[in-house]
C-alpha positions as CSV (number, residue, x, y, z in Angstrom):
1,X,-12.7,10.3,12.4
2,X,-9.3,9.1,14.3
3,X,-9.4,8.8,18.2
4,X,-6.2,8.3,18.8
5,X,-2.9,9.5,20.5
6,X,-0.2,11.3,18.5
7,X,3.1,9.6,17.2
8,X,6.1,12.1,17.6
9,X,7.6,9.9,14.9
10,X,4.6,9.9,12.5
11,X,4.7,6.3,12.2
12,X,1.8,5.7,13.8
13,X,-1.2,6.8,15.7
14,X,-3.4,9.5,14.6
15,X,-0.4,10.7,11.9
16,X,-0.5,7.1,10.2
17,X,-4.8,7.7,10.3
18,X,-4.4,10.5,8.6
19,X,-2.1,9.5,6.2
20,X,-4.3,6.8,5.6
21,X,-7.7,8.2,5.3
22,X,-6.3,11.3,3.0
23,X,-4.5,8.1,0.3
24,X,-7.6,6.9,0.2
25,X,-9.5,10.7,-0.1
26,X,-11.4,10.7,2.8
27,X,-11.0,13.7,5.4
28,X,-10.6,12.8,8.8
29,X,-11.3,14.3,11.7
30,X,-9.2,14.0,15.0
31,X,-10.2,13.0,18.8
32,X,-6.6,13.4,20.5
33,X,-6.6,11.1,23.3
34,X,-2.9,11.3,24.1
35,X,0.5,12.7,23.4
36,X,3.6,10.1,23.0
37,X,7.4,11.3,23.1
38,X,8.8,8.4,20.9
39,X,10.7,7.1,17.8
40,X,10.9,4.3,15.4
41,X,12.5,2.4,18.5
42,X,11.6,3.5,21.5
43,X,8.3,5.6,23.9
44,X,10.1,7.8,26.3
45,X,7.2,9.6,28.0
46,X,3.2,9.5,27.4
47,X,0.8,13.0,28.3
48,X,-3.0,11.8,28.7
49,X,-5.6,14.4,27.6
50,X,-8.0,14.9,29.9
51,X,-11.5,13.4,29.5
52,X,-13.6,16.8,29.7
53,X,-11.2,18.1,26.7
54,X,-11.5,14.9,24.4
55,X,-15.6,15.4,25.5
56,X,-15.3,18.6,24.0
57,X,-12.9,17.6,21.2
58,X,-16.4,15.2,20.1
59,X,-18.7,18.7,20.9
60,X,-16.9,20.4,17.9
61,X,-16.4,18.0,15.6
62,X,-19.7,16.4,16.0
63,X,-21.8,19.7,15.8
64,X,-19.8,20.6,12.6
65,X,-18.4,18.0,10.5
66,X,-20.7,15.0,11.8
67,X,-18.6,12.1,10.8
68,X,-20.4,8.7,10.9
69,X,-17.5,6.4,11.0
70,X,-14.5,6.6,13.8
71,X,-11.9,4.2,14.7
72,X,-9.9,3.9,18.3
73,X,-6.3,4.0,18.5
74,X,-4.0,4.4,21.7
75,X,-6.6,4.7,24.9
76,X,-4.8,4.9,27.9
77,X,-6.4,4.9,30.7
78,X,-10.7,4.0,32.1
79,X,-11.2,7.4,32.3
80,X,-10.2,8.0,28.7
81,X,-12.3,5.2,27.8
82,X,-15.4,6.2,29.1
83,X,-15.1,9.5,27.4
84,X,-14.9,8.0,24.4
85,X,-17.5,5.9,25.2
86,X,-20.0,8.3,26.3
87,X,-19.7,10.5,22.7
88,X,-19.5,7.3,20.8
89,X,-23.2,6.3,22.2
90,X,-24.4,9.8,22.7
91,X,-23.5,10.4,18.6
92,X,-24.3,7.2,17.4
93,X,-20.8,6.9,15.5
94,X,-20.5,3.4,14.0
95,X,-17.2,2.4,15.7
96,X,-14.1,0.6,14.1
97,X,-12.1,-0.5,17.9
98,X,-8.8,-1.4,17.7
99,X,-8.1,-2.4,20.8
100,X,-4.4,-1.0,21.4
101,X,-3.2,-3.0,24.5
102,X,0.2,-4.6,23.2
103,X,2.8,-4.3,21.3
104,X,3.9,-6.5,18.4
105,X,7.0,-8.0,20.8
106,X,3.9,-9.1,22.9
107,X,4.8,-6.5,25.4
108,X,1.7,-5.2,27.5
109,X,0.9,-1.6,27.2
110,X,-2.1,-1.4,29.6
111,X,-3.1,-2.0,33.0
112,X,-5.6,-5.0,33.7
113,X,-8.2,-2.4,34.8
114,X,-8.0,-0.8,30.8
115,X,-8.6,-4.3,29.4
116,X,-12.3,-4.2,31.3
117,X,-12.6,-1.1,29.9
118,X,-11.6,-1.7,26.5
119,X,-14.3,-4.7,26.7
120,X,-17.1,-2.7,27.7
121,X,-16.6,-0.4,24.6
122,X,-15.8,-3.7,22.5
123,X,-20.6,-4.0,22.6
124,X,-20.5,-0.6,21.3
125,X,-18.6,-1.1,18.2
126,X,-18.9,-2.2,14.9
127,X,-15.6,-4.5,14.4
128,X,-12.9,-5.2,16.8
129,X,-9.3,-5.6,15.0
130,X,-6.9,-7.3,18.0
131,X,-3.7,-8.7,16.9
132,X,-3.1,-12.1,18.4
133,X,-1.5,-10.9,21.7
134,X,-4.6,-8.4,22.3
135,X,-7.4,-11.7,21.2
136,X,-4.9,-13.4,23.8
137,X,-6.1,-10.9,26.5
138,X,-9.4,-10.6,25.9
139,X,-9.9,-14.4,26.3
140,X,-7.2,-14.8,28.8
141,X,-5.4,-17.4,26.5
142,X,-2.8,-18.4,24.3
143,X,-3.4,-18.7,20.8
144,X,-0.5,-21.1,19.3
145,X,-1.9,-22.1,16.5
146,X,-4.0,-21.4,12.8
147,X,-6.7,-23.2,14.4
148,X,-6.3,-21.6,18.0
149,X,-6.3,-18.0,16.0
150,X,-9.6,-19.2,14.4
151,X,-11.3,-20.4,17.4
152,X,-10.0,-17.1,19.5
153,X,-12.2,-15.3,16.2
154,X,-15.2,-17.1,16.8
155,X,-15.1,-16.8,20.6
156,X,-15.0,-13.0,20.4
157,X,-17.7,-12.5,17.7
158,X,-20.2,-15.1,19.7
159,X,-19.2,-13.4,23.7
160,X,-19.2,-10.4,22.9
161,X,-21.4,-9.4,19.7
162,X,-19.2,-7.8,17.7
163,X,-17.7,-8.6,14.5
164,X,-13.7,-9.4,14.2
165,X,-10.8,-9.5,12.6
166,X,-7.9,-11.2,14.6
167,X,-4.4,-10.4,13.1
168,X,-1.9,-13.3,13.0
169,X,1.0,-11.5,12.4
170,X,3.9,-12.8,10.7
171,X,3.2,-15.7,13.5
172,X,0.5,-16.8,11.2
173,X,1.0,-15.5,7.8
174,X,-3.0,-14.6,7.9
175,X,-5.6,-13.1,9.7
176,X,-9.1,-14.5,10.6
177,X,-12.3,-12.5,10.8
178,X,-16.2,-13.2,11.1
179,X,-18.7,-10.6,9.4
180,X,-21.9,-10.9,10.4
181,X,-21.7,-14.2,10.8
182,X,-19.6,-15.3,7.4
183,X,-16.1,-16.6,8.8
184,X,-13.1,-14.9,5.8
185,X,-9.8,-16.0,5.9
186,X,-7.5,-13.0,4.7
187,X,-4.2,-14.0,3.5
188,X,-1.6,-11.1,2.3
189,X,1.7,-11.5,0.2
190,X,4.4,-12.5,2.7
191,X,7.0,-9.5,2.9
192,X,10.5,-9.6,4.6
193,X,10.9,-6.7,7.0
194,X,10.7,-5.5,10.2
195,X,9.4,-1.8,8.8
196,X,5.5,-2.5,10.0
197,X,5.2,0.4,12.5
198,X,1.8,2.0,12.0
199,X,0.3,-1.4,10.5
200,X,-1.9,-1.9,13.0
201,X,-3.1,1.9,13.1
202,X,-3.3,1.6,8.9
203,X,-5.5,-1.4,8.8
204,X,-8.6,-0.8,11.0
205,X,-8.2,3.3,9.2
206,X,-8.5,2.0,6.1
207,X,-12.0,-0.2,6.7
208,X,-12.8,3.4,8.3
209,X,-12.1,4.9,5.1
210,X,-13.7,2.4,2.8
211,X,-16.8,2.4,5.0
212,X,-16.8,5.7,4.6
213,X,-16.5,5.5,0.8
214,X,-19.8,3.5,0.7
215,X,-18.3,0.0,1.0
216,X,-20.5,-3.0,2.6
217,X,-18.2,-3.8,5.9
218,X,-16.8,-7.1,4.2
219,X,-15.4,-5.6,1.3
220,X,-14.3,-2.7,3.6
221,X,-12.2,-5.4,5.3
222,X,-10.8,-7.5,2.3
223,X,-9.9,-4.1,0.7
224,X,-7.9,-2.7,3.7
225,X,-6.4,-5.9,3.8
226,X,-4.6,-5.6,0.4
227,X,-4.0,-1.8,1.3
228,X,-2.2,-2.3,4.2
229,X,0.1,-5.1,2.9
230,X,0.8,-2.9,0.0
231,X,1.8,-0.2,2.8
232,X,4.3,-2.8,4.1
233,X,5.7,-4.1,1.1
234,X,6.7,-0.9,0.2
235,X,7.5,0.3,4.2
236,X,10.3,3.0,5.2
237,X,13.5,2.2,6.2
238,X,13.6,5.2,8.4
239,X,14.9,5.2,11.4
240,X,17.1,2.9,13.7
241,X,14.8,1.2,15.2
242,X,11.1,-0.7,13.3
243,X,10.7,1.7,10.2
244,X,7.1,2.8,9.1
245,X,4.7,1.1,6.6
246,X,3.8,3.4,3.9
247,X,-0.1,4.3,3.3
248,X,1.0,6.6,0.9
249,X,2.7,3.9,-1.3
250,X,-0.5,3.1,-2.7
251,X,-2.2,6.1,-4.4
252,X,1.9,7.0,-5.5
253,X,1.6,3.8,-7.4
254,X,-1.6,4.6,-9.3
255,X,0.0,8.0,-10.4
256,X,3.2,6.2,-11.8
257,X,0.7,4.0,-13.9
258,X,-0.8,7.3,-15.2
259,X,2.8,9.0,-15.5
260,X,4.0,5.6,-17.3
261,X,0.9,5.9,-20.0
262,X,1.9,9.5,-20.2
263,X,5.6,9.0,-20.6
264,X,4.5,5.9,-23.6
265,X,2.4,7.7,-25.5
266,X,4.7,10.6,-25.7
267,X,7.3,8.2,-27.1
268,X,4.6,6.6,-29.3
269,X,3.6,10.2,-30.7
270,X,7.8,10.7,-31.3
271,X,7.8,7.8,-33.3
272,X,4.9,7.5,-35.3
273,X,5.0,11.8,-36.2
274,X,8.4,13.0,-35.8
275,X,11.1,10.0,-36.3
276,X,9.0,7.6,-38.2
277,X,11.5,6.8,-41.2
278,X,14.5,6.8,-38.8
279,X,12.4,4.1,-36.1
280,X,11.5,2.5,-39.4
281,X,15.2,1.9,-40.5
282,X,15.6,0.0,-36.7
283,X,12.7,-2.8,-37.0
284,X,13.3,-5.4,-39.9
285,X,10.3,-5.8,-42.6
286,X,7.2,-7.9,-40.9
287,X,9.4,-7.0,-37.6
288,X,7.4,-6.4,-34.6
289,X,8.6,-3.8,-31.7
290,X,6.9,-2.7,-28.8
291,X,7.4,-0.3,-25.8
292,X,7.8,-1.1,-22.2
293,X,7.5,1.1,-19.2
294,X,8.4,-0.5,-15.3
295,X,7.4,1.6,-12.2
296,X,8.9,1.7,-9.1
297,X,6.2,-0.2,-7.6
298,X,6.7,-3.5,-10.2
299,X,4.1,-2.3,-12.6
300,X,4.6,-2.6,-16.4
301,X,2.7,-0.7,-18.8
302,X,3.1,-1.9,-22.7
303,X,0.9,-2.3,-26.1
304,X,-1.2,-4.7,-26.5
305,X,-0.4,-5.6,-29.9
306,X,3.1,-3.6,-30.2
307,X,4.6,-1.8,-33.4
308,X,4.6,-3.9,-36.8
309,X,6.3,-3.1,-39.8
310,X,4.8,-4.1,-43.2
311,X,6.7,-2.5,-46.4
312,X,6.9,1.3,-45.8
313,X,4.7,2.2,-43.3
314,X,4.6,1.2,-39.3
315,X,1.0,0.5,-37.3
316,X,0.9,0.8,-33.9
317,X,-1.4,-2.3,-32.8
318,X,-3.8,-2.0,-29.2
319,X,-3.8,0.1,-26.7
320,X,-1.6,0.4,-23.7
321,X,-2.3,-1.8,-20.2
322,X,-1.2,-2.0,-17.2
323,X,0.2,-5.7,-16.0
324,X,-1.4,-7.9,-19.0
325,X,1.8,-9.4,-20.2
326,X,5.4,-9.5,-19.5
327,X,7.2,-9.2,-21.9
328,X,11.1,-9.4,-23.2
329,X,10.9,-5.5,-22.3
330,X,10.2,-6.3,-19.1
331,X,13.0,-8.7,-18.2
332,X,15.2,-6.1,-19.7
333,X,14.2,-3.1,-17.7
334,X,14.4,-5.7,-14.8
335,X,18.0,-6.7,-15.3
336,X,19.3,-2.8,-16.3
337,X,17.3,-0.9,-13.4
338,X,15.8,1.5,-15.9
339,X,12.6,2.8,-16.7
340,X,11.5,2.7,-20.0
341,X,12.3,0.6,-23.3
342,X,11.7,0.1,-26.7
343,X,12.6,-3.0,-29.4
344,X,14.9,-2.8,-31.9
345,X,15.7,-5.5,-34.7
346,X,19.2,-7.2,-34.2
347,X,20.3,-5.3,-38.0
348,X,23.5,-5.4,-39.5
349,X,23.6,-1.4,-38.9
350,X,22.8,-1.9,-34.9
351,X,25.7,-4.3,-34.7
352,X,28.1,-2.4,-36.5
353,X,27.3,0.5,-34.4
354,X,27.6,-1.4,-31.3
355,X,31.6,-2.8,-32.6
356,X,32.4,1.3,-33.1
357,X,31.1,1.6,-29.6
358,X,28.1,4.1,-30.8
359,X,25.9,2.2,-28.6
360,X,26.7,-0.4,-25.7
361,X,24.8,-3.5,-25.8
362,X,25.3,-6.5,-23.3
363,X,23.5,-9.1,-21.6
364,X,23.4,-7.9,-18.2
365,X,22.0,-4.2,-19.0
366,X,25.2,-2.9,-16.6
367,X,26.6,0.2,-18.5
368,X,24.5,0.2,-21.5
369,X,22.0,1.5,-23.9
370,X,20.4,-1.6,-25.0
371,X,20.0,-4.9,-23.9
372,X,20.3,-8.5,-26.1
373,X,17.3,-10.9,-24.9
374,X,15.9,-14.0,-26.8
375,X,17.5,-12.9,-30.0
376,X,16.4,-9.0,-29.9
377,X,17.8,-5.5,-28.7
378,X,15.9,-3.2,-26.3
379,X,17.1,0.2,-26.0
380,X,17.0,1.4,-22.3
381,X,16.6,4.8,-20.6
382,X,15.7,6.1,-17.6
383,X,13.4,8.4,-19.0
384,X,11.4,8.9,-22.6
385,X,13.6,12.4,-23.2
386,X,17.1,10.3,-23.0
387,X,15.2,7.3,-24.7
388,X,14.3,9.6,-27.3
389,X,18.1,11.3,-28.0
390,X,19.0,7.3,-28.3
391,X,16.9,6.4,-31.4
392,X,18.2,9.9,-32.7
393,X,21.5,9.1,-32.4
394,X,20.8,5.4,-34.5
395,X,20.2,7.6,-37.4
């Protein structure tokens, strides 16, 4: 369950919940605590839902669907907050708060009276997820350093009984959190961009979602740690303003592995069945080839062993995985921007072809079919259909 104001942008709030918890195939409910008018830079009005309505948005859901994990997004006002407060004790839901209070710029979004509030529903929850400028508030301090961010961690967990996870931000590189005591240090890959709206709202959905799944709360934490990163690295630049992170970057990057091993083994099938005495003719005796596939999101798929030649017959060697080596095919598909590759042997036959211009080869992999690295050819394509009418045409 999302409690949560709406994003007219569907950047963030309860859209980028959502988003989140269906990636991760969970079904989320929705506590609509607010409506925003807003874009990827700017809020231009805010509508509060009444407190007997988001009473009786809990009634329904709770009496149907019964969720047992919930996490807090945009609550507005102490009135708002004591709703939410009442069903989250009346229902016993186990509570993921992120305390929404202000914005990334450090900008406050609340008034003081909000930030009592907000504390008083902090002993009710199960983690907390401030960034740095909302740990600042709670404790009424600066935090200006790794060590500051650590100590702000532990002050939190020990005041006010709850476990934590303090967000450093880009400030920081890393965030700090204590789980039941056990202090983790969570560090992401550091990604250039200013596309992170909705990170916040993506990170404490996803422990929602894991907890949900049936993960302990500290893998639930480390896991929606590496989701949410992956959501920024591959963020939106939508927008003229802070573009949104992407939670649906993730599961789209498990289907182009399974597309990829789909795509190889349809070219493996091609030449093994249909063009094996042409494919034959392009890979010198005791020769090895292999295939190569590169996704969009940087993952290559290719044989274990590859494609040898011995005499008059080919052998396809190990089966196909996902990021185990990189290989020449790799760097190729790197440098040309394509998909999908194969090697070739450097024959007399490929290089006379090449001089009659009946296949382009170069270094760079700009304009061409195949690509010359470390003493081999790789034909290139941007899909196995076109890589296919390429070895047909070497014939």
């Amino acid at each position: 369950m999302t409690i949560a104001g709406s994003d007219s942008g569907g950047g963030a709030g309860l859209q980028a919940d959502l988003k989140t918890f269906t990636s991760l195939g969970v079904f989320g409910t929705v506590i609509v605590t607010g409506l925003t008018a807003q874009n990827t830079f700017e809020v231009t009005r805010v509508m509060e839902v009444p407190p007997d309505f988001i009473e009786a948005q809990f009634d329904a859901v709770m009496r149907d669907l019964n969720p047992r994990y919930a996490k807090t997004g945009m609550l507005a006002s102490t009135k708002v907050i004591e709703a939410v407060k009442k069903k989250v004790e009346e229902y016993k839901i186990d509570l993921i708060l992120d305390p929404v209070m202000v914005a990334k710029s450090g900008a406050s979004l609340v008034t003081e009276d909000v930030v009592s509030s907000i504390k008083s529903l902090m002993r009710d929850s199960l983690i907390i997820t401030p960034n740095k400028f909302e740990a600042e508030k709670l404790l009424g301090k600066k935090i200006e350093s790794e060590d500051e961010l650590k100590k702000s961690a532990k002050e939190l967990y020990e005041k006010y009984s709850v476990n934590v996870v303090v967000k450093g931000g880009s400030q920081f590189g890393l965030d700090y959190a204590i789980i039941d005591g056990e202090e983790l240090e969570l560090k992401g890959e550091k990604i250039d961009t200013n596309n992170t709206h909705g990170s916040g709202d993506v990170f404490s959905a996803s422990i929602t979602a894991y907890l949900a799944k049936g993960s302990k709360l500290k893998d639930a934490v480390k896991k929606a740690k590496e989701f949410t990163t992956f959501a920024i690295k591959y963020s939106l630049n939508l927008g003229k303003g802070h573009g949104p992170v992407d939670p649906f970057a993730y599961p789209e990057a498990l289907m182009e592995r399974e597309i990829a091993r789909e795509e190889l083994e349809d070219l493996l099938y091609f030449i093994e069945k249909e063009e094996e005495k042409t494919f034959k003719d392009l890979i010198n005796e005791n020769d090895k080839s292999n295939v190569g596939y590169l996704t969009k999101y940087g993952d290559f798929v290719t044989l274990a062993g590859g494609i040898i030649r011995y005499l008059d017959w080919l052998k396809i060697d190990g089966p196909l995985l996902v990021n185990w080596k990189k290989n020449d095919i790799y760097e190729a598909l790197k440098r040309s921007g394509k998909k999908i590759g194969v090697i070739i042997s450097p024959s007399d036959k490929i290089l006379s072809l090449a001089e009659e211009n009946k296949i382009k080869l170069s270094e760079s992999g700009i304009n061409s079919d195949a690509i010359t690295i470390n003493g081999k050819i790789i034909l290139v394509a941007d899909s196995v259909e076109e890589l296919k009418k390429k070895i047909e045409g070497l014939k």
